[in-house]
N, C-alpha and C positions, 0 to 999 in steps of 0.2 A: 889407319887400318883399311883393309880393301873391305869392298862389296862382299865379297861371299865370307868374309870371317866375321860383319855385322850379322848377316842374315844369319849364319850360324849360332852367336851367341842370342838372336832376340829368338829365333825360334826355341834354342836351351830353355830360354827363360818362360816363354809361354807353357810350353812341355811340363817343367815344373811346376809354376803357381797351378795348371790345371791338377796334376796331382795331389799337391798340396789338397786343395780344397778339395777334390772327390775322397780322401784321404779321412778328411775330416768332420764330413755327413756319415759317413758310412760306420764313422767309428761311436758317430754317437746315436746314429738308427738304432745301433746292433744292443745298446746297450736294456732297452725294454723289451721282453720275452713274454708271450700271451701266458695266464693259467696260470701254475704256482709251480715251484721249483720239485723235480723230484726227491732231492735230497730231504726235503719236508713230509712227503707224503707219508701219510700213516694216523693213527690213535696214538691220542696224548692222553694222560690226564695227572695232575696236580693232587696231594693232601688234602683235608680240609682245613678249613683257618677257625673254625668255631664249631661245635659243637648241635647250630643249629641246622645247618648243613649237612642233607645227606650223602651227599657223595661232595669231591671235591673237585674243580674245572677243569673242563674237555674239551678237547681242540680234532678234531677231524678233517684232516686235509686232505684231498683229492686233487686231482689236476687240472678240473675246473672252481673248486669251491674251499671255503674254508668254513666250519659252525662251529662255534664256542658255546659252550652251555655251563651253566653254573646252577647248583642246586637254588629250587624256590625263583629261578628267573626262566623268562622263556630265550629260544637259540636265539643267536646270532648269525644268521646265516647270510655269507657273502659272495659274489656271483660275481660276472664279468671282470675274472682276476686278470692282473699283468704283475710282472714282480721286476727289480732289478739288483744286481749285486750289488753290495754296499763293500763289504771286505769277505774275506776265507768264512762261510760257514751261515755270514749276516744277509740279510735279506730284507729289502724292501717291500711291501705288500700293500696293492693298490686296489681296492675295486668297490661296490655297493653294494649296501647293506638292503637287504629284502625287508619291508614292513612285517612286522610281527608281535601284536599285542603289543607291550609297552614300547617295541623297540620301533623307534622311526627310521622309515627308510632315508637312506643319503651316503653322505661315501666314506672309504673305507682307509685308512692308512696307517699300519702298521710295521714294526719292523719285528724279526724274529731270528732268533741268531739260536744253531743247534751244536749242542757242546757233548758231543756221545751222542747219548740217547737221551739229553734232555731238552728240552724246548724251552728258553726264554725269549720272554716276551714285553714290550714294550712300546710305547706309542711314538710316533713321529718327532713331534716335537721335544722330548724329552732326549731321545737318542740325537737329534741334533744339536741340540743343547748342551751336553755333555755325555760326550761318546765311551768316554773310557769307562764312565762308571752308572748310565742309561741303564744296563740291566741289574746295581745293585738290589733293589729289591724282589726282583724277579730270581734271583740268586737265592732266597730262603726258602725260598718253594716251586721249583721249577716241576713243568710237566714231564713226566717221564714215558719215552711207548712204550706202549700193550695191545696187547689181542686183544683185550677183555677189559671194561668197563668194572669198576667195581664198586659196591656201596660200601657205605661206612669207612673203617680204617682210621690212623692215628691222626690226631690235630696235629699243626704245626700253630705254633703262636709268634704271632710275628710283630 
């Protein structure tokens, strides 16, 4: 081979691996989004599961925060979100939890997958664990949105 048909294939080849690898930061930058997903935002809230429970859990999601509340407990309130896509609809959900009477602060890792209008929910490691069926129990009682908060309403027994 001559001179200029080397220097043509090594610089091809430079050209490329650079590609390559900018190709492949950039694809996994992109992948963590600050805040929480719009497609989440809104009032949730779930049945109750007992009878001693006045109302049944609430999920408020904003595009910086997430608070879950549950009758007889104090919030959950979550701050410094980032989220990332898992598949169609699933979601990742990263961030700290604010100190709150029983609840200690520390961090946050959830996943939440929206099917309609309803919200299930379940934790990290479970949905790693077994993905296809991570939100079975979440599936008997899913949060549903609303404008409006409400007390009481029918049990679900689970």
């Amino acid at each position: 081979m001559t001179t200029p048909k080397i220097l043509k294939i090594m610089l091809l080849t430079a050209v490329s691996l650079v590609g390559i690898s900018v190709g492949e930061v950039s694809s996994s930058a992109a992948s963590w989004h600050k805040g929480t997903p719009k497609e989440l935002h809104g009032k949730y809230q779930a049945k109750r599961i007992s009878g001693a429970e006045g109302f049944g859990c609430t999920y408020i999601i904003t595009n910086k925060s997430l608070v879950m509340s549950q009758s007889n407990w104090p919030l959950y309130k979550n701050v410094k979100m980032k989220y990332k896509k898992l598949k169609a609809h699933t979601y990742l959900l990263v961030g700290k939890t604010v100190h709150n009477s029983y609840i200690l602060a520390g961090n946050y890792k959830s996943v939440y997958y929206l099917k309609g209008k309803e919200l299930l929910h379940t934790d990290y490691p479970t949905y790693k664990k077994n993905k296809k069926n991570a939100f079975k129990y979440s599936e008997k009682n899913p949060a549903k949105r609303t404008k409006h908060f409400k007390d009481g309403g029918p049990i679900v027994h689970m």
